[in-house]
Structures are given as structure tokens and as C-alpha cells.
C-alpha positions as CSV (number, residue, x, y, z in Angstrom):
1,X,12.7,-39.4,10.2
2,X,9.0,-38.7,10.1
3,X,7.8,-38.7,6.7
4,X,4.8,-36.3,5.5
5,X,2.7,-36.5,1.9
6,X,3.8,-33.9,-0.4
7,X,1.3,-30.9,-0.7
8,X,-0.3,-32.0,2.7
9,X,-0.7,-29.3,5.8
10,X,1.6,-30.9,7.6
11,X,4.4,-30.4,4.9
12,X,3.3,-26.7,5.0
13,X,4.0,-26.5,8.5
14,X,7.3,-28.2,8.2
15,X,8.7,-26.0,6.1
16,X,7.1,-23.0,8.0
17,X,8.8,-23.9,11.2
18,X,12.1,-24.2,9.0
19,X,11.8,-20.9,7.4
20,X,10.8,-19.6,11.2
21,X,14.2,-21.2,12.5
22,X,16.0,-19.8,9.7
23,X,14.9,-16.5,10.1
24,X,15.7,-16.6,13.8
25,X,18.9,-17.9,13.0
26,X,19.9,-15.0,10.4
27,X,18.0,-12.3,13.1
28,X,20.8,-13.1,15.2
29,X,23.8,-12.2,12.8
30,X,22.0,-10.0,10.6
31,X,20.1,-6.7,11.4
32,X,17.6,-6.9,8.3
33,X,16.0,-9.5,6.3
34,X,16.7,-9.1,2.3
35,X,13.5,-8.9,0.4
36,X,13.6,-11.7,-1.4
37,X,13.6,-13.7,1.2
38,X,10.8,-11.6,3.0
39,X,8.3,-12.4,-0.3
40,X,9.5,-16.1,-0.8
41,X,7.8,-16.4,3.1
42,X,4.7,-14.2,2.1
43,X,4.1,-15.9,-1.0
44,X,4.2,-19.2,0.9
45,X,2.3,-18.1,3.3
46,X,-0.6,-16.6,1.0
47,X,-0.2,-20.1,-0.8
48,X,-0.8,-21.9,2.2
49,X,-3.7,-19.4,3.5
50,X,-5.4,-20.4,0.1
51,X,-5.4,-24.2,0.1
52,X,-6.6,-24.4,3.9
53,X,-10.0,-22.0,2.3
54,X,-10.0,-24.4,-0.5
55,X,-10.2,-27.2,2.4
56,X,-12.6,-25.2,4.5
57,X,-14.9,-24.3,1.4
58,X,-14.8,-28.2,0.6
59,X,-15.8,-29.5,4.1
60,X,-18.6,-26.3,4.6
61,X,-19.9,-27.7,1.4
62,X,-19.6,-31.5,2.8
63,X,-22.0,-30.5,6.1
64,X,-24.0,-28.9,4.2
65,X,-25.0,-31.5,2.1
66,X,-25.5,-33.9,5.0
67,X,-27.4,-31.4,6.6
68,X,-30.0,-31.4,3.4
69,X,-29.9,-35.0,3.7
70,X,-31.1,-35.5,7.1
């Protein structure tokens, strides 16, 4: 089994693709999707969205100090 760090990217993903199999799976006996389980994906999602800025802001910040160094 391929083991990931918890609160990594690659954990987001993984339980992205689950929730994406998931839904496909209930699409195919179910007509709707309750809204619970519509905002549980959203707020993920959002959560997600947010750490990967947090990542980009650190990195942009990163450059831009190697930039002022060189």
C-alpha cells in the first residue's frame, strides 16, 4: 500500500479521487446528490485551494528573496 504524510498534497488528492469515485459510484444508482455531501466536497476543496496559496505565497516569497540576494 503506498503510504502518504498526513496533511501533505498527495493525501489531498487521495481522498479527492475517493470522493470522485464515490460520487460516480452513487451517480449511477442515484439521480441527486444530498447536500451534505455536496458541502463536505466544497469545503474540502476550498480547504485544499487554501493550503496550495499558502504553499505558493511561501515559495513566491522564497524566489524572491534569492532574487534580492543575487
Amino acid at each position: 500500500m503506498y503510504e502518504v504524510e498526513k496533511g501533505s498534497i498527495e493525501e489531498a488528492i487521495m481522498i479527492l479521487q475517493n470522493l470522485g469515485l464515490k460520487m460516480n459510484e452513487y451517480e449511477k444508482t442515484n439521480s441527486m446528490i444530498p447536500v451534505d455531501k455536496y458541502k463536505e466536497l466544497l469545503e474540502f476543496t476550498i480547504a485544499v485551494a487554501r493550503k496550495t496559496n499558502d504553499i505558493t505565497v511561501t515559495i513566491d516569497e522564497l524566489m524572491n528573496d534569492i532574487e534580492a540576494r543575487m
